[in-house]
C-alpha positions in Angstrom: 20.5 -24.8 42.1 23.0 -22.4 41.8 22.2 -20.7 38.5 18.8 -19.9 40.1 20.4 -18.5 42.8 22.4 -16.3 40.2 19.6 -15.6 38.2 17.5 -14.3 41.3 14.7 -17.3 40.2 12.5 -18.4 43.0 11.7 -22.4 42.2 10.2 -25.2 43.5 12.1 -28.4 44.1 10.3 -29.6 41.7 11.0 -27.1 39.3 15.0 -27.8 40.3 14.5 -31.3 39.6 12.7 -30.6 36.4 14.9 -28.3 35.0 18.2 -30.4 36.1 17.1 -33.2 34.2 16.7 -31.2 31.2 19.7 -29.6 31.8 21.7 -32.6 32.1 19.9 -34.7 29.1 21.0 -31.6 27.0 24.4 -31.3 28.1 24.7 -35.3 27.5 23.7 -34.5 23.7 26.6 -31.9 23.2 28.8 -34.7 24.8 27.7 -36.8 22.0 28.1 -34.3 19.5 31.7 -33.5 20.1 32.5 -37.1 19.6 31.4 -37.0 15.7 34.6 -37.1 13.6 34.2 -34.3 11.2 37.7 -34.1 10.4 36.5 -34.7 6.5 34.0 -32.6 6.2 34.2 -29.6 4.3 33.0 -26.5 6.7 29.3 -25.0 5.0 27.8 -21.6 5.8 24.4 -22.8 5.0 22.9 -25.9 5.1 21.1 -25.5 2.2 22.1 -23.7 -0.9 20.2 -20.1 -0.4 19.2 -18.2 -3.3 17.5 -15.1 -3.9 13.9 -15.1 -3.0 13.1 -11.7 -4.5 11.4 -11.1 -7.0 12.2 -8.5 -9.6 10.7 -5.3 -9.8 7.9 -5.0 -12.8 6.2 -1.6 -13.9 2.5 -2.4 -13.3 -0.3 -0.6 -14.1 -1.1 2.4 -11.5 -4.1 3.2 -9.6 -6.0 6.5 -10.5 -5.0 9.4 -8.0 -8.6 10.3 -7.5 -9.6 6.8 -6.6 -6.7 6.4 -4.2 -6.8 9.7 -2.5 -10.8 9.1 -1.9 -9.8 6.4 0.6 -7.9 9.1 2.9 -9.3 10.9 5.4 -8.2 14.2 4.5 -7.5 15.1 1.3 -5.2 18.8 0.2 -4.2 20.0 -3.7 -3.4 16.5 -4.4 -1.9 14.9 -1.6 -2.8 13.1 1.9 -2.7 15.9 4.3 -1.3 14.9 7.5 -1.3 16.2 11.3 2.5 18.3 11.9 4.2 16.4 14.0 7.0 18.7 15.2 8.7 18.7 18.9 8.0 21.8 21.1 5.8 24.0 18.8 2.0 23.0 18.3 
């Protein structure tokens, strides 16, 4: 097949049969296809009509600082204190 030749794949004749067939059934259905009149049709972006699935923001109530800074591993005036992570200098 030459497309595994192109491709560099290494397959069995099996394979090549295989994939041939599959190949060939799928090419068959875009032969299909392109007989449909769909000179009518309107043109769609979307088959179904897509609306926003976002929900909008609400002011909830906040979690104590304490309580979530307790779950860190390291803990500085108030903050999450990280490793530097800077390039060339340690």
């Amino acid at each position: 097949m030459r497309m595994a030749r192109l491709a560099r794949l290494e397959l069995s004749e099996e394979e090549i049969e295989l994939y041939l067939r599959d190949l060939n059934g799928f090419l068959a259905s875009g032969r299909k296809l392109q007989q449909v009149d769909v000179g009518g049709l309107a043109g769609t972006s979307h088959a179904l009509t897509v609306g926003t699935v976002l929900r909008p923001d609400q002011v909830g109530e906040s979690l104590p600082q304490a309580a979530v800074l307790a779950e860190g591993p390291e803990v500085m005036d108030g903050y999450f204190k990280v490793p530097r992570i800077v390039e060339g200098q340690e």
